[in-house]
Structures are given as structure tokens and as C-alpha cells.
C-alpha positions in Angstrom: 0.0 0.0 0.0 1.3 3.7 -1.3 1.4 6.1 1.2 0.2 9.5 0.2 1.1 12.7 1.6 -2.0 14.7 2.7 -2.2 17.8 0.4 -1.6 21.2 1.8 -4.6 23.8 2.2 -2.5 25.9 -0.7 -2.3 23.0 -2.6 -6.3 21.8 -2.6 -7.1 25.8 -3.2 -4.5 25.6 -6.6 -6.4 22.3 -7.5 -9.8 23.9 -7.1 -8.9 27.8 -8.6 -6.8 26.1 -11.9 -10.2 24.1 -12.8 -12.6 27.2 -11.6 -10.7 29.1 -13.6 -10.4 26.8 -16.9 -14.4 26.8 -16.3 -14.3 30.6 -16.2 -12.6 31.3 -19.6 -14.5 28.7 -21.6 -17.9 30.2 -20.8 -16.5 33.7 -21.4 -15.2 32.8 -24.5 -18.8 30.8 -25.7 -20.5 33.9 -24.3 -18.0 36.5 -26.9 -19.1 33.6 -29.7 -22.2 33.5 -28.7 -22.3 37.5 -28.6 -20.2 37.5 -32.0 -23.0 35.3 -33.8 -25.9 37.0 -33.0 -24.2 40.3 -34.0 -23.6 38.9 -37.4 -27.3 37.7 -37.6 -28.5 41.3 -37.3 -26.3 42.2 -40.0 -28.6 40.2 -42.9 -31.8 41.5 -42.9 -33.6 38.8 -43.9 -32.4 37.3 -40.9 -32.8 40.2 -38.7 -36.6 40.4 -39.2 -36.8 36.5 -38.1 -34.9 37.0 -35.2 -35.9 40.5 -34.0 -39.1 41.7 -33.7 -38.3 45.3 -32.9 -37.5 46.0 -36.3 -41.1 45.3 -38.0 -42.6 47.4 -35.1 -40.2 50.4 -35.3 -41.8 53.8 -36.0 -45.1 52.2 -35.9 -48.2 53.5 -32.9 -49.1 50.0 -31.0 -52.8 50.9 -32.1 -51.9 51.5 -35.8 -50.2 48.1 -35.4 -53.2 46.6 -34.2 -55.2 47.9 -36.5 -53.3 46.6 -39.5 -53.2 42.8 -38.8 -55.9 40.4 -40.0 -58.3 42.9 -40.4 -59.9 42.6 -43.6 -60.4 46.0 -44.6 -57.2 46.7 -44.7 -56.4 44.4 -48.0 -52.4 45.3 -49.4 -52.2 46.3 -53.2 -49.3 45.8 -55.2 -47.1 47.6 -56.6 -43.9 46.9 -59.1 -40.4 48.4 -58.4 -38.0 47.9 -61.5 -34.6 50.0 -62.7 -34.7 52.6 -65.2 -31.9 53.1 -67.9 -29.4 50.8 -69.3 -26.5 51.3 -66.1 -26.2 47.5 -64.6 -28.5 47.0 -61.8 -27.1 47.7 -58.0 -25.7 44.5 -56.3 -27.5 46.1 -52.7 -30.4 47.9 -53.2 -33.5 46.9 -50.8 -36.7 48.2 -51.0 -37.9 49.1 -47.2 -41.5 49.8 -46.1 -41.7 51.6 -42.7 -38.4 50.7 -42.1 -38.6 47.4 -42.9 -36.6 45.3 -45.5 -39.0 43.5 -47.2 -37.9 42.9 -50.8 -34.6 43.5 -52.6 -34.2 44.3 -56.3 -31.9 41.8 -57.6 -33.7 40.7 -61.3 -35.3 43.4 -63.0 -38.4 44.1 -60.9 -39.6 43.5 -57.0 -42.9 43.3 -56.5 -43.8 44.4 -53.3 -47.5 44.6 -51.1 -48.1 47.9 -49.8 -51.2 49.3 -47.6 -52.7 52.9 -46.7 -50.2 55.5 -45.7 -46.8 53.1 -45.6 -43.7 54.5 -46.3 -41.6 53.0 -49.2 -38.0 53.7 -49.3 -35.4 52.3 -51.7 -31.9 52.3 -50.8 -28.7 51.6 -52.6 -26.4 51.0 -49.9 -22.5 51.6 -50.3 -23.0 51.7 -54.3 -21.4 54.5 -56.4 -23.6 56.4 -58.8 -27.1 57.6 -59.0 -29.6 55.0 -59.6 -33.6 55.2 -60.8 -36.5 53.4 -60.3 -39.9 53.4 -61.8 -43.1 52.7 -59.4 -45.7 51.2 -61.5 -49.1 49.2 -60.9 -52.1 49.0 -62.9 -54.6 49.1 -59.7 -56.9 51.9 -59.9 -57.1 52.4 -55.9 -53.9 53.4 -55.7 -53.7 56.9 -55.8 -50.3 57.7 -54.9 -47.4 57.4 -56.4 -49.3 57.2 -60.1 -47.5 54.7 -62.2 -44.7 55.6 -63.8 -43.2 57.6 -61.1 -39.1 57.8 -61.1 -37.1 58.1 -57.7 -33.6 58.2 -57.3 -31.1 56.7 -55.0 -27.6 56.9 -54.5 -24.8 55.3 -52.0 -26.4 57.9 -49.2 -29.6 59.0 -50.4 -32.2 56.4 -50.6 -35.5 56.9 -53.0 -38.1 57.7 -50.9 -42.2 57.6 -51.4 -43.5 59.1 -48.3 -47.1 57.6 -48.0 -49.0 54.8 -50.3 -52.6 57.1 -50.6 -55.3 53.5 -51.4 -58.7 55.5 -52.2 -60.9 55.0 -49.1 -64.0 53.7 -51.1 -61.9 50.6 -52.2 -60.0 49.5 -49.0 -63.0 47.6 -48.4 -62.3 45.6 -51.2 
């Protein structure tokens, strides 16, 4: 039988601190991944409006939020975003509604559904040169922007439509 010395109380405490502290730096470091990862989910959009509800809400009055979902009356229309002119087509440009990304313009059109009074914006982010874009639909209701309206976007200017105006009589329908 081997005969062991009985461990000092400086000894046991170096045992117990070198694990504690091998413990310590592996969930710090899974916390900076972890922190790392979700950073670089809010970065894509597409996956930012899965993951983050704050985004589809911004700007918008917890009534008029209300108001908007699964009510009938309140039917979107559609309208058609395409690029005007022969310059190639921007490898970013996203078309926003009230601060949402919703669509981005990577063939030659996006179709997008819009309702009453949303904001449309059309951005070009980080491209070089001046970019237009023709708003077009062939619904009647739709009384703003009439089709064939051209916006413009740049790198830091992004193509704005302030409100979608749907003629009250048809939002019925």
C-alpha cells in the first residue's frame, strides 16, 4: 500500500482555482461567440426580421399596429419596383417599407404589397452612382405614387415615397 502525503490547504485551493478558472474562460469565450454570432445575424436583414421583432414594429403607434393585422379592410395592393436606364442593376439595393426590409431588387423588378399610408424607401447602400427606379401598378385604388413615377437613389440618399394614398372607397375591397 502507497502512502500519500496529505495535500496542503494551498495545494487543494490551486487544484480547485486552476479548474474554476479553466471553467471561467471557456464560458466567457462561448459567451463572446455566442455575442459574435448574433451580431452577425442582425447584420442580414432577412435574418434580422426572423430574429428580431423590434425592427417590423419600429416607428409604428401600438394601435396602428393593431389595426393593420388580419383585419380585412385593410387588404395590401401591389405595386412593381423595376430600374430605369441601361446602367447595370445595384448588387444592394433593398426596397424598405416603414423601415422594414422587405424585398430586394436583384432581377429586373420586385414586386412588393403595400397598404394605406406606408412608407416605401429604396436604398442603394455603399454603391457608387445615382440609380432610378420606376413605381408602377395598374390598380386603380392606388392613388399615390401614379405609375410611372421615377425616384432616385444613391450610395447615401435612398428613394423615398413618403405615403402609399389607397382611395378610401376601395379598401373595403
Amino acid at each position: 500500500m502507497e502512502y500519500r502525503r496529505p495535500q496542503s490547504y494551498e495545494e487543494r485551493f490551486l487544484a480547485v482555482s486552476t479548474s474554476l478558472e479553466r471553467l471561467l474562460f471557456r464560458i466567457a469565450i462561448l459567451g463572446f461567440a455566442g455575442i459574435l454570432v448574433s451580431q452577425m445575424i442582425l447584420v442580414v436583414p432577412e435574418l434580422r426580421q426572423v430574429f428580431s421583432s423590434v425592427d417590423r414594429m419600429e416607428g409604428q403607434k401600438i394601435s396602428q399596429e393593431h389595426t393593420n393585422i388580419g383585419t380585412p379592410h385593410m387588404s395590401p395592393k401591389e405595386i412593381i419596383i423595376r430600374p430605369v436606364g441601361d446602367e447595370p442593376l445595384p448588387a444592394e439595393a433593398w426596397v424598405r417599407i416603414n423601415g422594414t426590409p422587405v424585398a430586394r431588387i436583384s432581377q429586373s423588378q420586385a414586386v412588393i404589397k403595400v397598404r394605406h399610408m406606408d412608407k416605401v424607401e429604396i436604398q442603394t447602400m455603399f454603391q457608387r452612382g445615382i440609380y432610378r427606379f420606376e413605381i408602377d401598378h395598374n390598380d386603380p385604388s392606388i392613388i399615390s405614387p401614379t405609375p410611372g413615377t421615377i425616384v432616385e437613389a444613391s450610395g447615401d440618399h435612398a428613394a423615398v415615397i413618403d405615403q402609399i394614398l389607397i382611395d378610401r372607397n376601395s379598401l373595403a375591397r
